[in-house]
N, C-alpha and C positions, 0 to 999 in steps of 0.2 A: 286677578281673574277668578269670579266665582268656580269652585269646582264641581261639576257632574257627575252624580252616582248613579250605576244603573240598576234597572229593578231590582236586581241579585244581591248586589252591593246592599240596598235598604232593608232588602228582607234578611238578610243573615245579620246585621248591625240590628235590626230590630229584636231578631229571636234572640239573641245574644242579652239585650237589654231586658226581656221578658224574664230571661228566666236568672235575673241579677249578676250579671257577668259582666265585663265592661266589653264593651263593643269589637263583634269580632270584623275588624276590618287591618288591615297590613300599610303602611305608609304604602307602598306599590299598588294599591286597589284590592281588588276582591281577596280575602284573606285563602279563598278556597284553590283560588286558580296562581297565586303570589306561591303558597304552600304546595302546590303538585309542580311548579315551573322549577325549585329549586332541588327535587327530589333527585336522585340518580334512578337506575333500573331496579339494582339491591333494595334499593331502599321505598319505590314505589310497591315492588312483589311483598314484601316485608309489612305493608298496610293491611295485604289483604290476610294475614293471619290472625287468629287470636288461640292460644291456648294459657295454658296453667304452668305456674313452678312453684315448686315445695317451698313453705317459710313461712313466717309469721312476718317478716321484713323484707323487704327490698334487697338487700345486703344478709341476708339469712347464713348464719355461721354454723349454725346444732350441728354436729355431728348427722346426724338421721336426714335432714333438709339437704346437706349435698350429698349424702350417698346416693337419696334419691333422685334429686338434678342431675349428678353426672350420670347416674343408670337412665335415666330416660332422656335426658337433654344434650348430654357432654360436656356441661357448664355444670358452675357451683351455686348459683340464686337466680335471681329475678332478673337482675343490675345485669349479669351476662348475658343472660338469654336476650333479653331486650335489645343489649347494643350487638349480639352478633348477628340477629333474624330480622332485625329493623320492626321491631313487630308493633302491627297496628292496634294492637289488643290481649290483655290478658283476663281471663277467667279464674272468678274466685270456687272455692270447694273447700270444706270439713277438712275433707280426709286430704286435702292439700297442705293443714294447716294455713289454710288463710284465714279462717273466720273466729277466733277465738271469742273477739267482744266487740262493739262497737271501736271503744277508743283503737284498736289493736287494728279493726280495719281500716279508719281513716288514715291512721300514719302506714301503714301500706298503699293506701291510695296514692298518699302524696310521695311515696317514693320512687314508687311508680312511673307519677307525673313527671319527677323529678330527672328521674334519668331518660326520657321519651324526647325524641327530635322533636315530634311530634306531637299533641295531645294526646294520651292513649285511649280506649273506649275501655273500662273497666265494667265488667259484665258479672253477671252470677244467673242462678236456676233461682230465682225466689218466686215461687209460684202459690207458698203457704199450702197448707194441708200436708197433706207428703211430702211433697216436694220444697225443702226448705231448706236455705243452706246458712242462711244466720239465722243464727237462735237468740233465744233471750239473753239480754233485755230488749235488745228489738221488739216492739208489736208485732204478734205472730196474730193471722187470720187461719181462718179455720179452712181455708182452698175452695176450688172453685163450684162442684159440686155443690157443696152447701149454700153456696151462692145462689146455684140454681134452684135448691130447694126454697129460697125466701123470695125466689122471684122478684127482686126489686133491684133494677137498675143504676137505682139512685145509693143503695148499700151499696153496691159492686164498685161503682165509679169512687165513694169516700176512702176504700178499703185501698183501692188502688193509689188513690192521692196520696193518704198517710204513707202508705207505704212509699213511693216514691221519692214524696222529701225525708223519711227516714233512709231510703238508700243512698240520695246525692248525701247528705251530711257526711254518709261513711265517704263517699268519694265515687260509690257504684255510679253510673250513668248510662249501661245500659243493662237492660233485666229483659232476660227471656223470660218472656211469659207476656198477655197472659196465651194459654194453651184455646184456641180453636177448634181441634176436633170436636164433633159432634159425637159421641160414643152410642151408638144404637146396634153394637155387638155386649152384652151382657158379658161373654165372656172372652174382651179383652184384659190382656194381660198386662199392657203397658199403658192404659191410658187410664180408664175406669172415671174413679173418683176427681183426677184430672181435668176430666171434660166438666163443664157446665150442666151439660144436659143431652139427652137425645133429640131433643125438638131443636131443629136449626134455627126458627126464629127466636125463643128465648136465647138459644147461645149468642146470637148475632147479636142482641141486642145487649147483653151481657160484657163480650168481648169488646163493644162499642164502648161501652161505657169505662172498663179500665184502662183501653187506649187514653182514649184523654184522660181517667184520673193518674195515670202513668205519667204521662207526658205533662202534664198540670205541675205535677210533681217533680221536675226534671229532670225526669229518666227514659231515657224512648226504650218504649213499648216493643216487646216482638212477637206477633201473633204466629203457634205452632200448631200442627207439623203439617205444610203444606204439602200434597192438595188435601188432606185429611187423611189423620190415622185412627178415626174413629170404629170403624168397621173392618174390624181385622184380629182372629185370634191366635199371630204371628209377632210376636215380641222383634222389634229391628234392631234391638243392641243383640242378639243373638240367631236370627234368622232374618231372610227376605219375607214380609208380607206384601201377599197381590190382591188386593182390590178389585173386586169382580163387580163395582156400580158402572152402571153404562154413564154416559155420559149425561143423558137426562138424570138419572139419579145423582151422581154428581152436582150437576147444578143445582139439584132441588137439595140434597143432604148436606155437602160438604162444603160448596162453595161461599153459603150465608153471611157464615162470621169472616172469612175472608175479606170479601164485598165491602162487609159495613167497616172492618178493620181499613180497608184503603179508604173509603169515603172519609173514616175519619182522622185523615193522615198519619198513620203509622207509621212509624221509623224504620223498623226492620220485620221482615218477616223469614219463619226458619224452613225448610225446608226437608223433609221427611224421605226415610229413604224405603219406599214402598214401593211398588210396581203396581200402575193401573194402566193396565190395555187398552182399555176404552182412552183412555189422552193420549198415549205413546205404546203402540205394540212391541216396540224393540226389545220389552225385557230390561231396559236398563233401570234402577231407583232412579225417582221424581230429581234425586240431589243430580242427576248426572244425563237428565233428560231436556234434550233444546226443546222438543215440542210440548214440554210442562213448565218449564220454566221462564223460557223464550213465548212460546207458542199459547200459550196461555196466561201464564201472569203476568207477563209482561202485556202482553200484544190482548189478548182478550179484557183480561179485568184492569188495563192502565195502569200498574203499579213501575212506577219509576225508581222508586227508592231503594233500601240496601238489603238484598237479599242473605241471610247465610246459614250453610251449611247444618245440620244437626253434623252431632260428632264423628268425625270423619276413622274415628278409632271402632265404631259400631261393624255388627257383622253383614248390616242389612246389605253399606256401600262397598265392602269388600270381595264381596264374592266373583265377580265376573272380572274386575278390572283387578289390577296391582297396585299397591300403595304410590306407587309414581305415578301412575297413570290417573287416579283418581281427583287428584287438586286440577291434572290441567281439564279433565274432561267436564269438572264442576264448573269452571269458568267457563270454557266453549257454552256449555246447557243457558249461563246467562249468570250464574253467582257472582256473588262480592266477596263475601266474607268465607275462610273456609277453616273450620273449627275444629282443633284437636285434633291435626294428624297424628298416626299412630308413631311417625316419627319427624319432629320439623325440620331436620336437616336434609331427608330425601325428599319430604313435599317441596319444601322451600326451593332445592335445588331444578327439582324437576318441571318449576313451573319458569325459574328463570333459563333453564335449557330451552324448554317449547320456545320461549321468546328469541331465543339468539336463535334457533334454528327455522322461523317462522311457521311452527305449528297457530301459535299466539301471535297478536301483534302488542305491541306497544301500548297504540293507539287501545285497544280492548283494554291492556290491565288499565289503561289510563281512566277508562271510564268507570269501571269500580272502585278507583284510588277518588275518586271525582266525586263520588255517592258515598262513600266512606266520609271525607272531610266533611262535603254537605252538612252529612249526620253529627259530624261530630262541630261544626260550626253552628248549628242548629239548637244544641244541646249548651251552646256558648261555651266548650271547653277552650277558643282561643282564646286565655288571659284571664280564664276562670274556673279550670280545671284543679284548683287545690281547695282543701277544703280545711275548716276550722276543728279540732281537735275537744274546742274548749266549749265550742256551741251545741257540740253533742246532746249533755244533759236535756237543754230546751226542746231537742228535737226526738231524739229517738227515744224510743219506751217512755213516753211520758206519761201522765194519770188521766190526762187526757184521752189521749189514744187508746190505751188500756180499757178504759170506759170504752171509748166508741166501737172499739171491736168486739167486748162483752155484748152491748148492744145489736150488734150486727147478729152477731153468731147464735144471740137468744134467739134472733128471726126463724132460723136453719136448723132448728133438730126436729125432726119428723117422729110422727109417731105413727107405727102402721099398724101394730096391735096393742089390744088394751083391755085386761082383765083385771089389773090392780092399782092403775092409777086413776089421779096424785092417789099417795100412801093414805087412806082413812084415818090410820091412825101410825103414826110415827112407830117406826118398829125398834124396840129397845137393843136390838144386837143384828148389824147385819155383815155378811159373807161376802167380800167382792171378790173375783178370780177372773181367770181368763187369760186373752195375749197382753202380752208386755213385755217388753225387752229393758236391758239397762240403762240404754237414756231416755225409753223412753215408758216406764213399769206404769199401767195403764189399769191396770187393779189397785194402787196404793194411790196414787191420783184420786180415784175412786173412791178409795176408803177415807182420806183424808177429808173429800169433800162433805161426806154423808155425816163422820165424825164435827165437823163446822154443826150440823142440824141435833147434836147430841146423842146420835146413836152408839153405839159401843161396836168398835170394826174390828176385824180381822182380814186380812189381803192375804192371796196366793196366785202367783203370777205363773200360770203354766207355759207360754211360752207361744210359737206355731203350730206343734205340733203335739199334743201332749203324751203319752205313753199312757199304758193302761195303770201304771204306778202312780203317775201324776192325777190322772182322773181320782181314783181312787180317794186320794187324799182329800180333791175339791170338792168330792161326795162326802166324807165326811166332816168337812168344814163346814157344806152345808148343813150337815143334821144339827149342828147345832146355833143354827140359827133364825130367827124371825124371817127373813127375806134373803136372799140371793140375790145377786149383779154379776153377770156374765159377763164380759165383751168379747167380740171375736174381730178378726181381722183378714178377710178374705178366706172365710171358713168355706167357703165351693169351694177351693182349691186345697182344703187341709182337712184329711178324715180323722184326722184326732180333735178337731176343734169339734168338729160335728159329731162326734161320739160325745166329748167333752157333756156337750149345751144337752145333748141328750139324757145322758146318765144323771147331768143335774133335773132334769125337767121330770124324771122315771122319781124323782124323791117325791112327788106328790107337795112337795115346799113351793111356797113361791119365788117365781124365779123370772127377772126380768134382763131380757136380752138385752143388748147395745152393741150395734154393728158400728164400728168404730172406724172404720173404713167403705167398703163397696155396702152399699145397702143389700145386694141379691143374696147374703148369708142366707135369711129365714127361709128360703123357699128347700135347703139342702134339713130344716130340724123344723117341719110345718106346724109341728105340731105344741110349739113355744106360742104362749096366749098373751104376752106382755114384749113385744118389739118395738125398741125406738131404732133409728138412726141417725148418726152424728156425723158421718164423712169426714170426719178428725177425728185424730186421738189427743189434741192442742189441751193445754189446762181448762183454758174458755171455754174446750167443745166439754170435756165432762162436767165441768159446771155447772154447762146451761142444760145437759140430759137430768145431771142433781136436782136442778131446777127445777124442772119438769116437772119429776119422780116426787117433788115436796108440795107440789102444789103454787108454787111461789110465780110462776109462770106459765103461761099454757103452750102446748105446741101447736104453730103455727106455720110450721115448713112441711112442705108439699114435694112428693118426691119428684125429681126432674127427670126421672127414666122408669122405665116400667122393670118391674121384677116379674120374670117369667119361672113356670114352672122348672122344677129342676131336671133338666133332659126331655123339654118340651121349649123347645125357647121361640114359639110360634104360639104358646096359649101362656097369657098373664094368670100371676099369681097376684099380682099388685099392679093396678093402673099406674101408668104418668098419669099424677098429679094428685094421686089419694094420700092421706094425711087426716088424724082425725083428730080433733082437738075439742076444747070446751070452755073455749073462748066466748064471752055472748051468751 
């Protein structure tokens, strides 16, 4: 007797086939509904988690990896946490020691996979720009900002792709990112360079575009932080931000990239823990509000898929409720997934009490345990969740890629003032300084590059904050040089950067800034005549400013948010979309 599959059945056996996995289906029928029928209650509540454990390995021995599992877990690695929380998901991080190298991630992925009942959803922050939690040799893109400065859809979507099939190779399959806000507060503190742009329609279109190169790539996409944290100078890993857009502003500002993110099937989307009145008067964050969650994403904009949590460890979701209180109050709002509690034995326990005591039912975690698999059936981790060790080289960091991201990122360096470029004449000794840190010294970067063009360099990396000692010294570095290279790094926020760019600019030398993050630096030193912007401090992104600065390319990226006077942020100092180049 021929057998009958139902639509569900063909479309998760299909996506599964799509994205080279073998077919996710169960001798029992639908793999999705076979997989939750045999689940216990532990073990359904245990899907809806994901967080982090210390280690380079699954089985992580070091010394340092379980002092820090048992301080924060009560276990000693990965391999415990897993089988004693049933957990649906673990997050990678640096400072977890997870990310050391590619090879070092894939066989983490697969141990992962290894000890999971279940297929696990293996997640990280790869957002590129700032936000980057595997580094080199990976392709590193220059983040999303810059993106927005090249205005091209069609970049945004390649950078996504590459990036994706270099995450599934490590074993990642799902990546937060990319980020949705709209940022048209100048001086956010948490998004900034993050966002694409202040203009909803380019971010929409933007955000559109790396869903699917995400998901093309085999890794579902999550568009952040829902309903937008774009317009807010309230940091949520350390305070409540409230959102004072009405709800026409809302739809007109915030909701765009949302919108276009569901139109083009998204996987997951995160959830922000901000208060906006105009959705929900209650005062509660968006993470833990039914009429934003429930009440709008779901029921206004149609989004059926896996909703979860930003860090349930942040100050934004803590304030009002208790750490027990907040995993069951995130699910009632309508979540799936809920990420990084501050501790997974009391979230965990406290969402299976709601359940035996009928705060919860069943039937509820059922349904997020249901959208969870989906995603991860979708993704074809039934019977495809391990990844090759050996095919890394072909995929990650290859010359290929490396090219296409120089190419991309040459798109994205802006140039907003301009007294001394390209260099007339090659300057035989130049001075780079500025912010830099140790992994990431952003003057020597600098110098190395200018040195490639035969200059004779000298680097001094003053840091965030410079002292009048450290100035002093950059002021003499410059005297004795041709030309000066500044960079600064969220210098509105740092009055020694801005003294810094000053006392170099008072030398009467030439002196060319490079905002290496937030573009709104120039309007705090107006008085700097040579400003680019790069929205990265990436090797690519000083590069392609090098670049610039030689002639060898023109700029051709357009800033994607307006730079307002400094303590005027109602009168521009720089339009959206000025950029001046000499291209043509």
């Amino acid at each position: 007797m021929r057998k009958i599959f139902n639509r569900r059945q063909v479309l998760v056996a299909v996506s599964a086939l799509l994205v080279g996995s073998a077919p996710a289906m169960a001798a029992g029928g639908d793999v999705v509904a076979d997989a939750l029928r045999r689940m216990s209650l532990e073990e359904k509540v245990g899907q809806l988690f994901v967080t982090y454990a210390y280690g380079a390995s699954v089985d992580a021995s070091d010394p340092a990896s379980v002092a820090a599992n048992r301080r924060q877990h009560g276990v000693d690695n990965a391999r415990q946490l897993i089988g004693k929380y049933h957990l649906g998901g673990i997050i990678y991080f640096a400072w977890s020691g997870n990310t050391a190298n590619p090879a070092q991630v894939a066989e983490l992925s697969n141990g992962i996979q290894r000890v999971s009942s279940v297929p696990a959803l293996v997640s990280t922050d790869q957002e590129y720009g700032v936000v980057t939690r595997i580094g080199a040799p990976a392709t590193l893109f220059p983040g999303n900002m810059a993106l927005g400065a090249a205005r091209d859809p069609g970049s945004a979507g390649t950078a996504a792709l590459v990036a994706g099939r270099e995450l599934r190779a490590m074993g990642v399959n799902q990546d937060f990112a990319p980020v949705a806000d709209v940022n048209v507060n100048a001086l956010n503190p948490v998004i900034g360079v993050r966002s694409f742009a202040e203009d909803p329609e380019l971010t929409a279109q933007l955000v559109e575009a790396q869903v699917r190169g995400y998901e093309r790539g085999g890794v579902s996409a999550t568009a952040k932080h829902f309903p937008g944290h774009g317009d807010t100078a309230v940091d949520s890993h350390t305070g409540l931000p409230v959102i004072g857009h009405s709800v026409e502003e809302w739809e007109r500002l915030d909701a765009p990239p949302f919108r276009r993110a569901i139109a083009a099937g998204i996987d997951s989307i995160m959830t922000a823990h901000i208060v906006v009145p105009a959705l929900d008067p209650s005062g509660d964050p968006a993470t833990l509000s039914r009429p934003i969650i429930t009440g709008v994403l779901r029921d206004r904009l149609g989004y059926d898929g896996v909703v979860i949590t930003d860090s349930l460890g942040m100050a934004g979701v803590r304030q009002k409720y208790g750490d027990d209180r907040v995993p069951v109050l995130a699910l009632k709002a309508g979540v799936d997934q809920l990420l990084m509690p501050p501790s997974i034995d009391l979230a965990f326990n406290a969402v299976l009490t709601a359940v035996r005591n009928g705060e919860l039912t069943e039937r509820r975690i059922d349904q997020s345990v249901r959208r969870i698999l989906r995603m991860k059936a979708k993704r074809g981790l039934f019977g495809g969740q391990f990844v090759d060790p050996a095919r890394l080289p072909e995929v990650v960091g290859t010359e290929q890629n490396r090219q296409t991201a120089q190419r991309i990122t040459d798109r994205t360096t802006t140039l907003v003032r301009n007294a001394h470029l390209p260099l007339p004449t090659p300057p035989a000794s130049v001075f780079t300084t500025g912010w830099g840190t140790t992994a990431d010294p952003v003057p020597h970067r600098l110098a190395t590059a200018v040195a490639k063009r035969s200059a004779a360099t000298n680097a001094l990396v003053t840091g965030a904050n410079p002292n009048q000692a450290t100035i002093d010294r950059a002021v003499a570095g410059a005297a004795g040089a041709d030309l000066t290279i500044v960079a600064t790094n969220k210098a509105w926020t740092d009055v020694g950067q801005q003294n810094l760019v000053k006392a170099l600019l008072a030398t009467g030398k030439p002196v060319v800034v490079i905002a290496v993050r937030d573009p709104y630096d120039i309007a705090y030193f107006p008085e700097a005549q040579t400003y680019l912007a790069t929205y990265s401090y990436t090797e690519i992104s000083v590069e392609s400013a090098v670049r610039v600065m030689y002639g060898e390319h023109a700029p051709v990226g357009k800033l994607p948010v307006t730079i307002p006077v400094a303590g005027d942020p109602s009168t521009a100092l720089h339009p959206f979309g000025h950029g001046l180049t000499w291209e043509g």
